[in-house]
Every structure is written in structure tokens, then in C-alpha cells.
C-alpha positions as CSV (number, residue, x, y, z in Angstrom):
1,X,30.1,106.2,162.9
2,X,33.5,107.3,164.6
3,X,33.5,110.3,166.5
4,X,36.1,112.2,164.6
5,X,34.3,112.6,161.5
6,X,30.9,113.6,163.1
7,X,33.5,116.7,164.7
8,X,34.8,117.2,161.5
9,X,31.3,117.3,159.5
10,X,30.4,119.9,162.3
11,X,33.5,122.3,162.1
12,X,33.1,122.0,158.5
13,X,29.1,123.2,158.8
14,X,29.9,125.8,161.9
15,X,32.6,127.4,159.2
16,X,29.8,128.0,156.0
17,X,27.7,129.6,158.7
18,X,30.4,131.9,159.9
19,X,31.3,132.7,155.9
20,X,27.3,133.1,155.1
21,X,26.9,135.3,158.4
22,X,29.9,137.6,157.1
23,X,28.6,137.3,153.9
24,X,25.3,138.7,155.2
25,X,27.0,141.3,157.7
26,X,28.8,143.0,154.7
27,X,25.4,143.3,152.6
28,X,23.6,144.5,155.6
29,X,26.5,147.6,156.2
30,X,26.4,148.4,152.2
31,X,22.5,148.6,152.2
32,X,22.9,150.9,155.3
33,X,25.6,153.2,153.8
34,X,23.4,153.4,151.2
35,X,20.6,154.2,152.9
36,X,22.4,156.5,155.2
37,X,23.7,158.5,151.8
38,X,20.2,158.7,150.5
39,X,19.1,160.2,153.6
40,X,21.7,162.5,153.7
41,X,20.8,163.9,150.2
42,X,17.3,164.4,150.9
43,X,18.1,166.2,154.1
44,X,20.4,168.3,151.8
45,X,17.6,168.8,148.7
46,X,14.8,169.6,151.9
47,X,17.3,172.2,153.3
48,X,17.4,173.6,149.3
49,X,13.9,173.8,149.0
50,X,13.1,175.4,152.4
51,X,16.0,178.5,151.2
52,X,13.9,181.3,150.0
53,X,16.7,182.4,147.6
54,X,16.3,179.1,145.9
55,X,12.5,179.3,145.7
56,X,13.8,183.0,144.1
57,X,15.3,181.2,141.1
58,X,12.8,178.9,140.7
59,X,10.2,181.5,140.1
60,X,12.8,183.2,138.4
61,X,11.3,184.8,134.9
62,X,14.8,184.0,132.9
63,X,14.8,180.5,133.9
64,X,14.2,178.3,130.6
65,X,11.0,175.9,131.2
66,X,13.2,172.8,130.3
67,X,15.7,173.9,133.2
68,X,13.0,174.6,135.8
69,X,10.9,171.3,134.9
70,X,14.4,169.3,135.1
71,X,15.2,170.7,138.8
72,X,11.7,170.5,140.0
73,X,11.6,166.5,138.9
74,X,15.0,166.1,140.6
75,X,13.2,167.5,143.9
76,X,10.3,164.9,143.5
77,X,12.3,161.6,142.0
78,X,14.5,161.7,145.2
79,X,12.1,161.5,147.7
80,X,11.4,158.0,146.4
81,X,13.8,154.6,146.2
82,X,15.3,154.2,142.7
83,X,12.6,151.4,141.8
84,X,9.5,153.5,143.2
85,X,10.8,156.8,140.8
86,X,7.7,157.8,138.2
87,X,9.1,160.1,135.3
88,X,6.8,162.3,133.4
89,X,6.9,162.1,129.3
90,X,8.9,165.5,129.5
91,X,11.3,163.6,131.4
92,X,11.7,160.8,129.5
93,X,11.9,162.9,126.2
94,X,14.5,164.8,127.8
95,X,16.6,161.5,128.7
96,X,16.2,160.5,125.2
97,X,17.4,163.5,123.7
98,X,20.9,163.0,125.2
99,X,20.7,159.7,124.6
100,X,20.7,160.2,120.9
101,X,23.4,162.8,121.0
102,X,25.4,161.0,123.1
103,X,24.8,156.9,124.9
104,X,27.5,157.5,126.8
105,X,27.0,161.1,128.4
106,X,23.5,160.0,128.8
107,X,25.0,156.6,131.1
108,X,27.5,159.2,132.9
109,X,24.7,161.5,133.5
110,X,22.3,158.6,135.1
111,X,25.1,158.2,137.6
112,X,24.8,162.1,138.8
113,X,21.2,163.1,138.5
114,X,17.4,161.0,138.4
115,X,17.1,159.7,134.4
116,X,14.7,157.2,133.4
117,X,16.3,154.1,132.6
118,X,17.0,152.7,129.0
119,X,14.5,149.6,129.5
120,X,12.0,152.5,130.7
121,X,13.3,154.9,127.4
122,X,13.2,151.4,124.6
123,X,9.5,150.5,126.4
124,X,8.5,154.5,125.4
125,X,9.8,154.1,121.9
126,X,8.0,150.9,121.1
127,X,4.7,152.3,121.3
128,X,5.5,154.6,118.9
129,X,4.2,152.9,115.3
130,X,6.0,153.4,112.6
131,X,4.6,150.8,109.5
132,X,6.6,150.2,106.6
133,X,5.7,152.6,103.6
134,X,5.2,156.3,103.6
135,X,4.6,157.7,106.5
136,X,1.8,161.1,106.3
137,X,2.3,162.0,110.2
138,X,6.3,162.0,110.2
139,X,6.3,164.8,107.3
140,X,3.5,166.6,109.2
141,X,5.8,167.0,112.4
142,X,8.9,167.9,110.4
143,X,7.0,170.4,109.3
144,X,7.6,172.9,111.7
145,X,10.7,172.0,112.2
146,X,11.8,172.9,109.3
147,X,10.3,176.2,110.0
148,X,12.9,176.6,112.1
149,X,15.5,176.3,109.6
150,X,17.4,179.0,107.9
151,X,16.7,178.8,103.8
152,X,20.2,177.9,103.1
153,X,19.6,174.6,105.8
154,X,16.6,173.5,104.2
155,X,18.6,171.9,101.0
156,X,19.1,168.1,101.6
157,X,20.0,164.9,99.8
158,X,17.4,161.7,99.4
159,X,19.7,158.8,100.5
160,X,18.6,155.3,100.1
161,X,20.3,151.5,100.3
162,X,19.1,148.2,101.3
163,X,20.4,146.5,104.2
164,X,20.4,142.1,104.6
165,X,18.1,140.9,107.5
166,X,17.7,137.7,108.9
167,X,14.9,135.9,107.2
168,X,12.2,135.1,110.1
169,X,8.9,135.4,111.5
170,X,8.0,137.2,114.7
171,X,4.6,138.3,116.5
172,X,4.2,142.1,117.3
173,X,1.6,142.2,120.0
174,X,1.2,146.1,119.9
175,X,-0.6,145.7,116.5
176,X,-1.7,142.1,116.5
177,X,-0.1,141.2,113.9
178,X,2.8,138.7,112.5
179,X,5.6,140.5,110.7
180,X,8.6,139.2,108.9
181,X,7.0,139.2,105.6
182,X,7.3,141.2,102.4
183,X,5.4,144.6,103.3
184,X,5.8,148.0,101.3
185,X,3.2,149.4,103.7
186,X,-0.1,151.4,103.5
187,X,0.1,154.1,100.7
188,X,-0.4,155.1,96.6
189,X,1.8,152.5,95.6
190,X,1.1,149.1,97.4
191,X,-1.3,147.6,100.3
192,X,-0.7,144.1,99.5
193,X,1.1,142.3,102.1
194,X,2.5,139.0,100.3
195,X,3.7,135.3,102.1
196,X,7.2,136.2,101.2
197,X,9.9,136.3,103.7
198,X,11.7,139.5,104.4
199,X,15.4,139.4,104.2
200,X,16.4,142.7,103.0
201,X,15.0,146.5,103.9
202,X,15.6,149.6,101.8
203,X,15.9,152.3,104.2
204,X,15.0,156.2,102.5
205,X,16.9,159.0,104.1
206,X,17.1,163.0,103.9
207,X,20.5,164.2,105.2
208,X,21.4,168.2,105.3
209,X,23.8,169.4,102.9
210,X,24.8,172.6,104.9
211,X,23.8,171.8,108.0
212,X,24.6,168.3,109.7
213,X,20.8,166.8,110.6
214,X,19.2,163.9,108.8
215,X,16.0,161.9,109.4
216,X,14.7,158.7,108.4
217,X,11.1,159.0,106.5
218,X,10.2,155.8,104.2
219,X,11.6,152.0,104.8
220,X,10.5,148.7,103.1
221,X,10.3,145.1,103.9
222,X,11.5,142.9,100.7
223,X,12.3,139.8,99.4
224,X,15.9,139.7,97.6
225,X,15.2,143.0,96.0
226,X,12.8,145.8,95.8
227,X,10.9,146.4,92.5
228,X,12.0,149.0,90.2
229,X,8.1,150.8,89.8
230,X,8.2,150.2,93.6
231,X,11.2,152.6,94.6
232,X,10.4,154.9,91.2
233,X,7.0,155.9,92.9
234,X,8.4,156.2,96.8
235,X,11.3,158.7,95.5
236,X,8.9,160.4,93.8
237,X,6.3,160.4,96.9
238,X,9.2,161.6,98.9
239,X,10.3,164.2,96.8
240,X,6.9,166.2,96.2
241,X,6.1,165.9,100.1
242,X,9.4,167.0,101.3
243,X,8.9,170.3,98.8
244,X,5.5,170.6,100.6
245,X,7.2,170.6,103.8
246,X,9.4,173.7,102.8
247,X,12.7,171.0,102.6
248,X,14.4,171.2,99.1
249,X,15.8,167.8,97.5
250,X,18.7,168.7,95.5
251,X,20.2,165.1,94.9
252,X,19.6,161.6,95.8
253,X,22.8,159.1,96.5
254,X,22.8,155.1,96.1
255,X,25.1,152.8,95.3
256,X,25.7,152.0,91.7
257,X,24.0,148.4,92.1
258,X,22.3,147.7,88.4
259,X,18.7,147.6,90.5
260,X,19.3,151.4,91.1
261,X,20.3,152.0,87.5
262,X,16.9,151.0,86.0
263,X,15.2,152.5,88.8
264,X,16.6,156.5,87.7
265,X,16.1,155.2,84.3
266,X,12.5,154.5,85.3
267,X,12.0,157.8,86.7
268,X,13.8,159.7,83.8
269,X,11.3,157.9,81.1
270,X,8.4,159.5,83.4
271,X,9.5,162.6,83.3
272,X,10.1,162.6,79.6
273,X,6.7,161.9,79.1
274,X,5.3,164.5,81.7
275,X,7.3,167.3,79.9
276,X,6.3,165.7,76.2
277,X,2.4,165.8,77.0
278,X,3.7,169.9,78.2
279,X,5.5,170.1,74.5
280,X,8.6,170.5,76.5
281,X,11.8,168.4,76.1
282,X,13.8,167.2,79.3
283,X,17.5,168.3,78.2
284,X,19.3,167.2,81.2
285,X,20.3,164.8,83.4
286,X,18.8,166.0,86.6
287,X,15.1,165.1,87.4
288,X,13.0,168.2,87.8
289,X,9.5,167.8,89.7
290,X,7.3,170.4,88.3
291,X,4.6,172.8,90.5
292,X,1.8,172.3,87.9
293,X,1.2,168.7,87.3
């Protein structure tokens, strides 16, 4: 082989090196600004803690728990690297309370302070189980949060409507078990689970009339459509536990889809009987659920 290209294969190698060392040099200065930053902070934050007017605050009666719990996991989470930070479940509940009033305060906040991340907050929501059907322990927690509401808040609308899915199967390890099938849950109405494949949901909703708050509390797995009987019983279902609950169900809104229809007509027929077996007559439109049944 001439000499000239064995020079030129050379210079070529010598110049990757040169790029991959620079390459390397400009990690190695960002990794120690960084680390240079993060010490910096904690030498700030140790200085904080070691001022006896700030330990004042902190044992400050007026301080609100949330607050002092919030600065007190700041202190602790920055000590560690970013990967090496363990949040406690009042942290995490925290994070995911801004989250759902606001994804993108909670991203701006996670660049200012310590937050759990969201594959840490998604991994904390899945082990909460929440099975198609009704649902005993959801109504059981509203409970005192409706408590908490002013009379006039507690009136509310039952919204439901089905939504298309994508017909499929999947494996949910948490509960051993394949879903994608038909499934109108554990309850009064239905435990069957059938071998048809899922590819709508009918989602049941309360929403505040006076007071902007609503909360999911029944959903079902069908095939095409749900059953009439099947969405007759879970209004009704929904409707006497919500009134257990303190919550008052004033109206319910749908879409004017002919399914719908015969389901209201369904419920009307029911109550006629329930008031004809009382010697009473139902002389309105409106269904009324009565105390004594």
C-alpha cells in the first residue's frame, strides 16, 4: 500500500479522536457545573437549617402541616442525586394534586422545587383498583367530602355517554387477569363476565350544578351497546347511594341516542309501578326515588 493513503487513513483517525475527546471534555465541564450548582445549593439549604430563625418558623404554630411537611421534604430530597430521591405518599399526593389542576404548572414547578416524577405519579395510580361496575369504597370516601360542602353545593347532575374503544385484549398483571372483554363488573345487577370484545365504555358522572367539581363513580365495558335493564338499574344504584351520601341528583344529561330513550322509558315504567302498588299515580315527568321503599 502507498504511503500517502496510510498518512491520510491516520489524519483521518487522529481527527475522530480529537472530535470524541472534545466531545467528552464538554460533558465532563456540564456534569461538573452541575455538580458544582448542586453543591452550592446544599451549602445554601445547610446554612438555612443551621439559622435558628428558620428552625422558629418551622416550629411555628401557624404554619399549615401541608406547608411544613412540603419544606421539610425539600430539606431531605436535596441531599440526594435526582435518581437516589425517595418521596413519601404525602409527597406524591401532593404532586398529583397540581397535576390535576394544572399539567403544566405541575411541569414548571418540577423545574423549581423536588416533585416526584410523572412515571413515579402514573406507577402510584395504577395500584389503585378501580373494576368496572359500582364501586361501594368511592361513595364511602366522598362521603366526607361532601360534608364539607355547603347545602346549596351538594345539588349535582348524573351525566353519562359511551365512548368507542379499540376492540383488543390485554393482560393486567396487578389482578391476574385478561381484560378487554365485556364486563359490567361486581354488583346487584351483573357478575357475568362474557367472551365478547369490548369496544365501547359508558362512563357515569356527577357534576356540581353550583359549584364547579365533578367525579367519575360507575363505568362499563360493552359490546356495541349497553343493555337498557343494564343502565335502568346502575342510574338507579347511583341515585339512591349518592342521596345516602348527603349529594342530591336533580337531573341526569345524555345524548338523545334512541338507546337512552328506552332506557328513561324503562325507569319511568318502574316507577309507575312503585307508586301503583303505594295507590299513588306518577303525574310527572321527573323520576322521584322515594325514602320508604
Amino acid at each position: 500500500m502507498p504511503k500517502g493513503r496510510k498518512k491520510s487513513s491516520s489524519s483521518k483517525e487522529l481527527q475522530k479522536l480529537k472530535k470524541s475527546q472534545k466531545s467528552l471534555i464538554k460533558k465532563l465541564e456540564k456534569i461538573n457545573a452541575m455538580r458544582n450548582k448542586e453543591k452550592s445549593k446544599i451549602l445554601e439549604l445547610n446554612k438555612i437549617v443551621r439559622d435558628t430563625s428558620f428552625n422558629k418558623v418551622l416550629c411555628n404554630k401557624n404554619l399549615r402541616a401541608p406547608v411544613k411537611r412540603f419544606i421539610e421534604s425539600q430539606l431531605e430530597t436535596c441531599k440526594h442525586k435526582p435518581k437516589g430521591r425517595r418521596y413519601t405518599l404525602e409527597d406524591k399526593i401532593l404532586a398529583l394534586s397540581i397535576m390535576k389542576h394544572s399539567p403544566k404548572g405541575c411541569r414548571f414547578l418540577q423545574s423549581i422545587f423536588n416533585l416526584p416524577s410523572r412515571s413515579q405519579l402514573t406507577q402510584l395510580l395504577q395500584k389503585i383498583e378501580v373494576e368496572p361496575g359500582f364501586n361501594e369504597m368511592l361513595f364511602n370516601e366522598l362521603q366526607p367530602a361532601v360534608k364539607n360542602l355547603k347545602p346549596k353545593h351538594r345539588a349535582c347532575t348524573l351525566i353519562f355517554d359511551e365512548v368507542s374503544l379499540s376492540a383488543g385484549l390485554e393482560y393486567e398483571p396487578m389482578g391476574d387477569q385478561i381484560i378487554g372483554f365485556e364486563n359490567f363488573g361486581k354488583g346487584s345487577f351483573s357478575e357475568e363476565r362474557n367472551t365478547k370484545f369490548a369496544d365501547h365504555a359508558i362512563v357515569f358522572m356527577l357534576r356540581g350544578v353550583t359549584k364547579n367539581w365533578k367525579q367519575p363513580v360507575m363505568y362499563f365495558h360493552v359490546s356495541s351497546t349497553c343493555p337498557a335493564a343494564q343502565i335502568a338499574n346502575a342510574i338507579s344504584t347511583i341515585v339512591k347511594t349518592a342521596h345516602k351520601t348527603g349529594l342530591k341528583i336533580v337531573s341526569t344529561v345524555c345524548d338523545g341516542g334512541a338507546t337512552n330513550a328506552a332506557k328513561i322509558k324503562l325507569l319511568r315504567q318502574k316507577k309507575q309501578i312503585e307508586y301503583a302498588r303505594l295507590g299513588e299515580m306518577l303525574r310527572h315527568n321527573g323520576l322521584k326515588w322515594m325514602e320508604k321503599q
